[in-house]
C-alpha positions as CSV (number, residue, x, y, z in Angstrom):
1,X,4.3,40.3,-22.4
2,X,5.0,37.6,-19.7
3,X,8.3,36.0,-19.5
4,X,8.5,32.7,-20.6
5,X,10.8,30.1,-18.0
6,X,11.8,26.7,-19.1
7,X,12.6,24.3,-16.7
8,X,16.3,23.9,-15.0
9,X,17.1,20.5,-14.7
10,X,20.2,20.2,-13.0
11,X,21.3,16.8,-14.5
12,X,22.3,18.7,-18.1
13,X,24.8,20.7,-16.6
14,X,26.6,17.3,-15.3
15,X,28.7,16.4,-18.5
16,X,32.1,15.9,-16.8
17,X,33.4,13.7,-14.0
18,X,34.7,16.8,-12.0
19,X,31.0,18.4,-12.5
20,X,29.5,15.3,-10.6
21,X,32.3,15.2,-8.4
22,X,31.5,19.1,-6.9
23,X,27.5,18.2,-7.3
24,X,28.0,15.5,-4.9
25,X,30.3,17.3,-2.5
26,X,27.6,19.8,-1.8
27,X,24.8,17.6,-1.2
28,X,27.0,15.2,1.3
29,X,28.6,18.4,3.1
30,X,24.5,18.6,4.1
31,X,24.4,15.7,6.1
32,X,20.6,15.3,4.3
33,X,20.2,12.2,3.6
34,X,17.0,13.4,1.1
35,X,18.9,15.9,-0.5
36,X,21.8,13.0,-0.9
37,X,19.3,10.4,-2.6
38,X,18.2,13.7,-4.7
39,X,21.7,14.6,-5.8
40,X,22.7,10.7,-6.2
41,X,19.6,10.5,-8.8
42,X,20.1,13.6,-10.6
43,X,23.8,12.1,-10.9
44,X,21.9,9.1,-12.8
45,X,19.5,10.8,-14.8
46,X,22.6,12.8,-16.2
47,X,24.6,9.4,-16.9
48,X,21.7,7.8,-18.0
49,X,19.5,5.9,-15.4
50,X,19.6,2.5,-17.5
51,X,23.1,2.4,-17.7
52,X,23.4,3.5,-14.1
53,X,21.4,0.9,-13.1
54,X,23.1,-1.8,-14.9
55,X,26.6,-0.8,-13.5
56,X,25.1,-0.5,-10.0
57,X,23.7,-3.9,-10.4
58,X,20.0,-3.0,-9.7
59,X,17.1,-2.7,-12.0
60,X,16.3,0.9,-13.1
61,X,12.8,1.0,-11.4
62,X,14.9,-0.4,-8.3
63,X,17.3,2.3,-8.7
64,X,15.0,4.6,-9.3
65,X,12.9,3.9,-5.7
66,X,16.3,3.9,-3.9
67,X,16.8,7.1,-4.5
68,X,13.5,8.6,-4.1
69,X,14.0,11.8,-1.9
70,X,11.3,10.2,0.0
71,X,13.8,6.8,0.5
72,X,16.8,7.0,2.4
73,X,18.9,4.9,-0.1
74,X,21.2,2.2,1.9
75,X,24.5,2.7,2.1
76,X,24.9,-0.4,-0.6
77,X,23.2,1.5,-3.3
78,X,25.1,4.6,-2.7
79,X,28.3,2.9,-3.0
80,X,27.4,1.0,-5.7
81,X,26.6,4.4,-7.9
82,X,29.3,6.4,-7.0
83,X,31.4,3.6,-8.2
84,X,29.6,3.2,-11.2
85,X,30.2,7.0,-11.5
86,X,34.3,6.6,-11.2
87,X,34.3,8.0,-7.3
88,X,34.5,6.8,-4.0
89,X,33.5,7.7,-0.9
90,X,35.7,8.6,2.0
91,X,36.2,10.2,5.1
92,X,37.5,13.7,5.9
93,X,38.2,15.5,9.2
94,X,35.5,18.3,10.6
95,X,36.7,21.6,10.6
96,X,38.3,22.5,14.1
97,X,34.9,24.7,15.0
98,X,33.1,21.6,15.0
99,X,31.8,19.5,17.9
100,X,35.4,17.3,18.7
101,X,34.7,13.4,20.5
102,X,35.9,13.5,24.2
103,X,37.9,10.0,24.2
């Protein structure tokens, strides 16, 4: 008898503020801006995309195209959904094995 898969969707294991908060970690510590836009809309299926939308002041189809992985979203509409989340984003310093500036 053949195993029998359903399909994982990632945005039903978001159901807590810290949840999203590690989620989105990992996809900004990729530098990817597809996988970003991928992680930022799993983020609002899993609060609701309408709602989402609404707080981020877009439409849902707009916020929906934005963050296409085929879009690189602009740096508006990511701010305006990790507010709308409860987070911010910030800076943090490379690790000392990374490429340093020369100034």
């Amino acid at each position: 008898m053949a195993e029998k898969f359903s399909r994982y969707d990632p945005a039903d294991g978001l159901d807590s503020l810290d949840a999203i908060e590690i989620f989105l970690v990992d996809a900004f510590e990729t530098g990817d801006a597809a996988h970003i836009a991928a992680a930022l809309d799993v983020v609002a299926r899993a609060k609701g995309m309408a709602e989402m939308a609404a707080a981020a002041g877009l439409t849902q189809e707009q916020l929906h195209r934005s963050l296409n992985a085929d879009q690189t979203p602009t740096l508006k509409t990511v701010l305006a959904v990790m507010k709308s989340v409860g987070l911010a984003l910030g800076t943090a310093r490379r690790p000392a094995t990374a490429v340093t500036p020369k100034w």
